[in-house]
C-alpha positions in Angstrom: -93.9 -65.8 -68.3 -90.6 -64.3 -67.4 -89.8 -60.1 -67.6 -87.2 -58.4 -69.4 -85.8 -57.7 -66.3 -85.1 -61.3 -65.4 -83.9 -61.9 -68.6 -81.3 -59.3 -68.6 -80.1 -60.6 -64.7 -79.7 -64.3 -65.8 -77.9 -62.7 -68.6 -75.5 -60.4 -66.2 -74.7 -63.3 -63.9 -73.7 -65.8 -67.3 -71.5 -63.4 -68.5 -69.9 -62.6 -65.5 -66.5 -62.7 -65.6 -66.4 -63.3 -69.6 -65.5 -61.1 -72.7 -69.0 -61.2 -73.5 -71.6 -58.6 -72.9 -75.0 -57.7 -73.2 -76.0 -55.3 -76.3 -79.7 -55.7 -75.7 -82.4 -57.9 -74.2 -86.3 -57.6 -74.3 -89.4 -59.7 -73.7 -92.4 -58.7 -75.6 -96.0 -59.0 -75.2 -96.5 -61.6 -77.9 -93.9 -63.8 -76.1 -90.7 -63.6 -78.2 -87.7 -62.8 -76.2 -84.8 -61.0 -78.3 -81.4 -61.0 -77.0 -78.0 -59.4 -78.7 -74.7 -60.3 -77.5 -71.3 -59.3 -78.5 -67.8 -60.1 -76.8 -64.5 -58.5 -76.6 -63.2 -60.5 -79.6 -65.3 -62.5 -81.8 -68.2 -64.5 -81.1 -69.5 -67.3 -82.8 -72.0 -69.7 -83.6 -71.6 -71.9 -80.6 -71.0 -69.1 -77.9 -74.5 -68.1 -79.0 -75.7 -71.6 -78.4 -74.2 -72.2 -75.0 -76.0 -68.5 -74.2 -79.3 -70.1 -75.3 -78.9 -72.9 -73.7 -77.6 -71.5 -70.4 -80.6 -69.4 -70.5 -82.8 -72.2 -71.4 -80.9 -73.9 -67.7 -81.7 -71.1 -65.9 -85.7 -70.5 -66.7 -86.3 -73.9 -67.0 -90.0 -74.2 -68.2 -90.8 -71.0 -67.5 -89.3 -70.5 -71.2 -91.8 -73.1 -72.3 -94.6 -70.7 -73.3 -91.3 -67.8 -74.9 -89.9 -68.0 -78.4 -86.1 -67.1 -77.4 -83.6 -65.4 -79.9 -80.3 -65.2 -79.2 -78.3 -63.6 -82.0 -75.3 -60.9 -82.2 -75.8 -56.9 -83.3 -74.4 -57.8 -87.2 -72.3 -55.6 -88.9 -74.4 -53.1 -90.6 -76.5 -52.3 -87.0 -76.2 -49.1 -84.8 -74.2 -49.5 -81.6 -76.5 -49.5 -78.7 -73.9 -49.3 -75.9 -70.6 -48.4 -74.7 -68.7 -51.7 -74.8 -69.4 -51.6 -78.6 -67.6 -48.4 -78.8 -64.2 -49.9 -76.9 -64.0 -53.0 -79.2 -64.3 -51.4 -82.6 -61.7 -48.3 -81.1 -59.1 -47.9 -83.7 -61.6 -49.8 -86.7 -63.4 -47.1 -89.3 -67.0 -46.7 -88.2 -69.5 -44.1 -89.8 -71.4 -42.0 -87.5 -74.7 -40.7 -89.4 -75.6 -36.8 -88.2 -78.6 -35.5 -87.1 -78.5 -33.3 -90.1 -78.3 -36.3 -92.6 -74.5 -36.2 -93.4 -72.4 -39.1 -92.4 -68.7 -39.0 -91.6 -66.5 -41.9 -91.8 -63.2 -42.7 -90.1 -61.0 -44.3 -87.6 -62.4 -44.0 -84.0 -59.4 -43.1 -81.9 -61.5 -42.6 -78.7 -64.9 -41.8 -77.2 -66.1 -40.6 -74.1 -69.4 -39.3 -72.4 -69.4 -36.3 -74.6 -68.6 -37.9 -78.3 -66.4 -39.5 -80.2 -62.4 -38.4 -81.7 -62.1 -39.6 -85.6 -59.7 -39.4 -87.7 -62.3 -38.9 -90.6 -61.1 -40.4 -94.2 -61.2 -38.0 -97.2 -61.8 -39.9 -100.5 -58.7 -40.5 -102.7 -57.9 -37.3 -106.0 -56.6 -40.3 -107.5 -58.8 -43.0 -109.2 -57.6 -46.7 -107.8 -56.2 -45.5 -104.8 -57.3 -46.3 -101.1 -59.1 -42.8 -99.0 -56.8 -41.3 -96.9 -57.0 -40.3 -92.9 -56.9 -36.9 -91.3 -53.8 -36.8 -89.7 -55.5 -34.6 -86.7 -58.9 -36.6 -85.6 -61.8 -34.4 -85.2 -64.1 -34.2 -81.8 -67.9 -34.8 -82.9 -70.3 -34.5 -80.0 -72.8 -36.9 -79.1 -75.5 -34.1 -79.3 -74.9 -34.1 -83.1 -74.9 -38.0 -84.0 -77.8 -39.8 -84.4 -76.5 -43.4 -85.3 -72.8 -44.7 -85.2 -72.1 -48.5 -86.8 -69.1 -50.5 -87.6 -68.0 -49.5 -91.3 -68.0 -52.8 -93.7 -64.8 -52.7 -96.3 -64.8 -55.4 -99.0 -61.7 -54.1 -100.8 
């Protein structure tokens, strides 16, 4: 049976050189091995099966005895690691606090410490669309406890 370590290094080496990157990757006990993948831009259905089946390549049979999932974050999960910050920089994402608020807004940057929105204040008008901050507002790492892409279906 393969680790998650292997999995993660066949995954490095297919991606090299690519838009695509790897969000997360784990083997467990039972013998399912879950893989998330995003890319730069958009991926799709059959990016996702050319991963599978480049992994599928690369193990051979020792993937026989492994249930493999190969699937992208979705919209409504956490971000896990950097990369996912870059792409959706300058998209509204809501970052949930440790002490249960949540503030949504644009993400104008990040960096090792936290993250610069511009947060969005609700609209005094009924009808009308929230408005930005026009200065963005530092919120530390420290004091987040989940950050995700922010779904709008106006």
């Amino acid at each position: 049976m393969i680790t998650t370590g292997q999995l993660i290094e066949a995954l490095e080496r297919q991606f090299a050189g690519t838009p695509r990157f790897l969000v997360s990757a784990e083997v467990r006990p039972s013998g399912k091995a879950i893989v998330e993948v995003d890319d730069d831009g958009a991926i799709t259905l059959n990016d996702l099966t050319a991963i599978n089946q480049g992994l599928r390549d690369a193990f051979g049979e020792a993937l026989d005895d492994v249930e493999l999932e190969v699937s992208s974050p979705g919209m409504g999960r956490p971000f896990k690691v950097e990369r996912q910050y870059r792409k959706h920089t300058g998209r509204v994402v809501e970052a949930v606090l440790k002490d249960g608020r949540t503030l949504k807004g644009q993400l104008v940057s990040f960096d090792a410490d936290g993250l610069l929105l511009r947060i969005e204040r609700p609209s005094k008008v009924k009808g009308r669309p929230a408005k930005l901050d026009e200065e963005a507002t530092t919120v530390p790492f420290a004091e987040i406890k989940s950050t995700q892409a922010s779904i709008n279906f106006n």
